[in-house]
C-alpha positions in Angstrom: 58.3 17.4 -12.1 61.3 16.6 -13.9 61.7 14.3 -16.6 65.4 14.8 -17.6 67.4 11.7 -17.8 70.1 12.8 -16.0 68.4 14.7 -13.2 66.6 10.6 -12.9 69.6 9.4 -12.8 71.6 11.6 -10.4 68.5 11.5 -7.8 68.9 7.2 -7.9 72.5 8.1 -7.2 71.3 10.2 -3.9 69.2 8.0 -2.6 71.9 4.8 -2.9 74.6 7.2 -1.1 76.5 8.2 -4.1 77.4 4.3 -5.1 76.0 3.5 -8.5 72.8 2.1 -10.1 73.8 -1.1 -11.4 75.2 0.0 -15.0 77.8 -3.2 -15.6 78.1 -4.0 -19.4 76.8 -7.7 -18.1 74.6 -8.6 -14.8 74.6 -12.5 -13.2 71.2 -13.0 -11.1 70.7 -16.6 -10.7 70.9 -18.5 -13.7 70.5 -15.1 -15.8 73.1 -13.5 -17.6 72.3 -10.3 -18.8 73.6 -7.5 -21.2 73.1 -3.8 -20.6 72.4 -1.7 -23.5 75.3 0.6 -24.8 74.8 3.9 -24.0 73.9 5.5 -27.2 70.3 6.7 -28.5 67.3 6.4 -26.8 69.0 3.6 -24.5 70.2 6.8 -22.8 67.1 9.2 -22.8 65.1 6.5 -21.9 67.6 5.0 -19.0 67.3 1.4 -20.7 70.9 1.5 -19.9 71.4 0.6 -16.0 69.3 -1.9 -14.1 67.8 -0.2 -11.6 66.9 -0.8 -8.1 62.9 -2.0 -8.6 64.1 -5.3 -11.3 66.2 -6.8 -8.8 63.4 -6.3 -5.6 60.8 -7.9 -7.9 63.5 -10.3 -9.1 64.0 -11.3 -5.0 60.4 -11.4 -4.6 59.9 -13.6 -7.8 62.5 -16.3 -6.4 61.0 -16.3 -2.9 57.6 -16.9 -4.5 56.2 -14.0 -3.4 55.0 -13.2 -7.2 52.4 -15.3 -8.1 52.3 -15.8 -11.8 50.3 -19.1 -11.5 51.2 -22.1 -13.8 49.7 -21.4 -17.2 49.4 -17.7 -16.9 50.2 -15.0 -19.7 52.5 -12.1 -18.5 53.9 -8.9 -20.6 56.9 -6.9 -19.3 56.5 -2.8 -20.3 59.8 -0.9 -21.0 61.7 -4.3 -19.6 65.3 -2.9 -20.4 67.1 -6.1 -19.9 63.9 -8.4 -19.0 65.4 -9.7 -15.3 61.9 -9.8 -13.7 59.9 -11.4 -16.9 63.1 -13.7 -18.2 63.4 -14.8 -14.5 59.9 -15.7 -14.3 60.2 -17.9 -17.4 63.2 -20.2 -15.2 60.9 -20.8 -12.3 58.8 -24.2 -11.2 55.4 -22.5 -11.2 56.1 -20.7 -14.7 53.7 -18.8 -16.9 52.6 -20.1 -20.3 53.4 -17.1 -22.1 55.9 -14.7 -21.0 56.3 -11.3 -23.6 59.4 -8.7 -22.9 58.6 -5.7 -24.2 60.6 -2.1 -24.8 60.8 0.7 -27.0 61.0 -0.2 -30.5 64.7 0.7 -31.2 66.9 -1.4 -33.0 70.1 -0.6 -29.8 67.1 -1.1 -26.9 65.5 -4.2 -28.8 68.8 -6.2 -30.3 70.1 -6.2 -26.6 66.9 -7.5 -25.0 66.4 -9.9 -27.7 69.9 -11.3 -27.5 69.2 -11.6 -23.4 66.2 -13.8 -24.2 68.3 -16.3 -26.2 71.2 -16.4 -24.4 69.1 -17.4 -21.6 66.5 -19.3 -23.3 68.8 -22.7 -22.0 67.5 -21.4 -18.9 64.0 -21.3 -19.3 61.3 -24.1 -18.3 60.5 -26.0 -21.9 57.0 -25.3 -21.7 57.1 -21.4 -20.7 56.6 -19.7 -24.6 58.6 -16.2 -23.9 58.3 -13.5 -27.0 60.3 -10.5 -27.1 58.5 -7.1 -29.1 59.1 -4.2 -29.7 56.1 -1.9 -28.4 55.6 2.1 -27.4 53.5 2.8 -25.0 49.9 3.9 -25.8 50.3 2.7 -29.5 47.9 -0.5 -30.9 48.2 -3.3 -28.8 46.9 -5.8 -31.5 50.5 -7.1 -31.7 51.0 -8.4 -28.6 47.3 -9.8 -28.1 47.8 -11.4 -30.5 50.7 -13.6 -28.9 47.9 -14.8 -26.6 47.2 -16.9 -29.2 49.0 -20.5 -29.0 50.3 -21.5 -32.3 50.0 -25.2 -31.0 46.2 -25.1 -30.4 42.9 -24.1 -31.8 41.3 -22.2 -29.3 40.0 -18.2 -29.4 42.7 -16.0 -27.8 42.5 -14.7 -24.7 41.6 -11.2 -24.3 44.2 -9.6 -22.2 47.4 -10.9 -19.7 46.8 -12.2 -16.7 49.8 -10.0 -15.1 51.5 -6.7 -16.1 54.9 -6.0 -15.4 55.5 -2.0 -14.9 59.5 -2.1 -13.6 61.0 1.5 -12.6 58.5 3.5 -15.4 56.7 6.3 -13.0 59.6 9.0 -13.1 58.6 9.7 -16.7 55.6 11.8 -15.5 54.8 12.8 -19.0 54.3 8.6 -19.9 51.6 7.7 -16.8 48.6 8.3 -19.8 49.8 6.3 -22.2 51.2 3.9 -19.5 47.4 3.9 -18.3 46.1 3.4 -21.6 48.5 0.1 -22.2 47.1 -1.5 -18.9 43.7 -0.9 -20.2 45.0 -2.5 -23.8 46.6 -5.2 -22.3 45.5 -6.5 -19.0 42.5 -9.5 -18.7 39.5 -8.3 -17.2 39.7 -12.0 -15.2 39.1 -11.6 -11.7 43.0 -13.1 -10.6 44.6 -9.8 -13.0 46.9 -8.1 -11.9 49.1 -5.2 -12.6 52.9 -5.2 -10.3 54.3 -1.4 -10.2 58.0 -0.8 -8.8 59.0 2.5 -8.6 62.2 3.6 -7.0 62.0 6.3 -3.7 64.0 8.7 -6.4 60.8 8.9 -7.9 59.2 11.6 -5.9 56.2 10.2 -4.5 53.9 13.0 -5.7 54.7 11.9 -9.4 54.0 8.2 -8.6 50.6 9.3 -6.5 49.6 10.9 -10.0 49.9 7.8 -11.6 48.3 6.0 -9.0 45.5 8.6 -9.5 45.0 8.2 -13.2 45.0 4.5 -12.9 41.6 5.0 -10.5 40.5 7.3 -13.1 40.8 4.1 -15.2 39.3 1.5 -13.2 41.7 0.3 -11.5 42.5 -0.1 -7.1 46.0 -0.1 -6.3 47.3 -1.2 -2.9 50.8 -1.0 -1.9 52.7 -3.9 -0.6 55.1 -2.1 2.4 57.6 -3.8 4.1 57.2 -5.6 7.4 60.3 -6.1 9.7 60.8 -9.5 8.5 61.2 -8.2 5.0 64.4 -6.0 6.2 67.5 -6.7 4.2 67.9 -9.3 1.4 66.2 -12.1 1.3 66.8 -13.5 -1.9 69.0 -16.5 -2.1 70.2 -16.6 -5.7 73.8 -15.2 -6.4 73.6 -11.6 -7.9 76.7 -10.8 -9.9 78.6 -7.8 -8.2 76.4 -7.0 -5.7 76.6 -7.8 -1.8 73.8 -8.8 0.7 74.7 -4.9 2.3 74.0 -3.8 -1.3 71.2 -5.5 -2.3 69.6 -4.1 0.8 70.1 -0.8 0.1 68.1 -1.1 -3.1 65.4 -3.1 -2.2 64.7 -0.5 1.1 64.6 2.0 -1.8 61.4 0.9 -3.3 57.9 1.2 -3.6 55.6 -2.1 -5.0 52.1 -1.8 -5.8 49.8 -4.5 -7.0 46.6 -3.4 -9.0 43.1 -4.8 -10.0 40.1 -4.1 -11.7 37.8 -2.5 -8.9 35.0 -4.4 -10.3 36.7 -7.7 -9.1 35.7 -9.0 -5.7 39.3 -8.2 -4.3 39.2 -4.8 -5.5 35.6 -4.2 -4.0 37.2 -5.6 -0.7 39.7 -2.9 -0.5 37.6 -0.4 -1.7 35.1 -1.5 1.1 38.5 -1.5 3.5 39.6 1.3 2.8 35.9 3.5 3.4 35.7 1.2 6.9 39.0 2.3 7.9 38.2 6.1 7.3 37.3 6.5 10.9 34.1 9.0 10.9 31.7 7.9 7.9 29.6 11.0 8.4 32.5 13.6 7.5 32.8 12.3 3.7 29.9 14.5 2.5 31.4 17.6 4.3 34.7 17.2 3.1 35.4 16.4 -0.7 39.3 15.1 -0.4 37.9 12.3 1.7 35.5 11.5 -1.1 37.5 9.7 -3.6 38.9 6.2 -2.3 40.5 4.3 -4.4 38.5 5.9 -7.7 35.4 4.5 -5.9 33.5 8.2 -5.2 31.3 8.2 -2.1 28.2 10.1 -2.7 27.4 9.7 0.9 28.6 7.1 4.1 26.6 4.1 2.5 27.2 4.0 -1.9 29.5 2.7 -4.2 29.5 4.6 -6.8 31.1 5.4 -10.3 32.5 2.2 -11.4 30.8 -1.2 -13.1 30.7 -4.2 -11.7 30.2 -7.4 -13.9 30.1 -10.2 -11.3 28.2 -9.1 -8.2 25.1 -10.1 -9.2 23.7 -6.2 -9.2 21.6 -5.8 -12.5 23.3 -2.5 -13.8 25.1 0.6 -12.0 22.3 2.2 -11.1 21.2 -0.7 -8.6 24.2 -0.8 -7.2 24.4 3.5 -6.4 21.4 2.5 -4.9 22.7 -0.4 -2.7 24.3 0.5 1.0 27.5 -1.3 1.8 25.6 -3.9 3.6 23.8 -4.9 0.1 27.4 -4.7 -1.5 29.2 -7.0 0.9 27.0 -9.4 0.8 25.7 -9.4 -2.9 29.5 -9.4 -4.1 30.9 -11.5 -1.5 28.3 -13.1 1.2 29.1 -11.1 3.9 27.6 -8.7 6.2 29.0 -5.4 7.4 30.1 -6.9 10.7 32.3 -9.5 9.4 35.5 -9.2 7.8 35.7 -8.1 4.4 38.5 -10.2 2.8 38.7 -13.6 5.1 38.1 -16.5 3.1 38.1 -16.7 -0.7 41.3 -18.0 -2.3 42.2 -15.5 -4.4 45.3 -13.5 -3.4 
């Protein structure tokens, strides 16, 4: 596993053919302008000086309202570079409350984002609050929880964002712990939380299965969102400065996109239950320990959930529900039997 820069770098290059990440000193999507940092300092080691690939697919998926940050929601952006997914957010109808761009505290990384958030802040709905901070990974939180807090109103802040933003961060192998430990900091416990990972196919998928597998460690159930046939080519209908549909293609096919949630919530419980229904022969998982882990959910035998909390459920304490079969589970956590399908019904998404 390789974190050099330039090996990064040259490997996005492969996968678009040879043609170049997007690295223009300015990039149009939309109603955005955007400045690229120079290419000096830890704008270069840490690649905040190209927009790559995974911005502008959640960027298309954001202005086809296929990102639902509903109206009123807190997001934070990690390692944003030049904020297109969290800036874009802030222009659209169904806008977050708080939006918060974050990246490495240097002055050539921040100044640059910082100067993108007001020269678009014209752009942004009037009553979408977006913050831009400085913020390493791993480090105190404290900070930016503390932006939960509305300056206009007395209430108690909330503890923890409603969505996390985690833009083209997996190749730097030696970052997934403290990239782990900043979704714990910063990410609501709420049962609608979610986490949205891009990763570019230059990231070899080993490196992003190990963050993938530290984020279980954590708590957390990952699914990834893959591409059906109507989602070939560009969809996006906003003008993206320099870039044709052919283009655009190219970089969104080049993409993985996972969405993540606490495994205690009733949506992560429901893939968890998926995923141990889809396994084919239940009786193997006790004869074979690489079939035991699902998700972070360990499976002592073909019936228990076990290793993880859950808070809504209605099980008294972990114990009961080791103890429970996945009949109990389905219909304790969600009023449904073993027969029936697991994630019909219930609005959440």
């Amino acid at each position: 596993m390789n974190d050099d820069p330039e090996v990064i770098l040259n490997e996005s290059l492969a996968f678009l053919g040879g043609q170049p990440v997007v690295d223009d000193s300015v990039v149009y999507y939309g109603p955005l302008t955007l400045q690229i940092a120079q290419k000096q300092g830890k704008a270069n080691t840490l690649l905040a000086d190209h927009l790559f690939s995974p911005a502008l697919y959640l960027a298309e998926r954001i202005e086809r309202g296929l990102f639902p940050a509903q109206t009123g929601s807190t997001v934070v952006e990690l390692g944003a570079g030049t904020g297109l997914p969290s800036l874009l957010l802030a222009t659209t109808s169904d806008h977050p409350a708080l939006v918060v761009a974050t990246d490495y505290p240097d002055e050539n990384i921040l100044e640059n984002l910082k100067k993108n958030l007001e020269k678009n802040r014209p752009n942004f709905q009037p009553t979408c609050r977006v913050e831009c901070v400085g913020y390493e990974w791993g480090t105190n939180a404290d900070l930016l929880l503390k932006l939960l807090q509305d300056p206009s109103k007395n209430q108690t802040p909330r503890q923890g964002y409603d969505i996390v933003i985690l833009s083209d961060l997996l190749h730097f192998h030696g970052s997934h712990d403290v990239l782990i430990s900043s979704i714990q900091a910063l990410l609501s416990r709420l049962e609608n939380s979610k986490v949205h990972v891009s990763a570019g196919k230059y990231t070899h998928r080993n490196v992003c299965e190990d963050f993938l597998r530290k984020g279980r460690e954590a708590g957390l159930v990952f699914e990834e969102v893959l591409a059906g046939p109507e989602e070939a080519g560009w969809n996006g209908t906003m003008k993206v400065g320099g870039l044709d549909q052919e283009a655009l293609a190219i970089r969104k096919a080049n993409c993985y996109y996972w969405v993540g949630r606490w495994a205690n919530s009733k949506r992560g419980l429901r893939m968890h239950y998926k995923r141990f229904m889809s396994h084919g022969n239940h009786n193997d998982l006790d004869d074979n320990d690489d079939n035991d882990d699902f998700f972070g959910v360990r499976y002592e035998d073909q019936h228990s959930f076990l290793d993880f909390e859950d808070t809504e459920s209605g099980f008294e304490d972990e114990e009961e529900l080791e103890e429970s079969s996945v009949a109990q589970v389905m219909v304790e956590c969600f009023g449904r039997g073993v027969g029936q399908d697991p994630w019909q019904a219930d609005s959440e998404s």
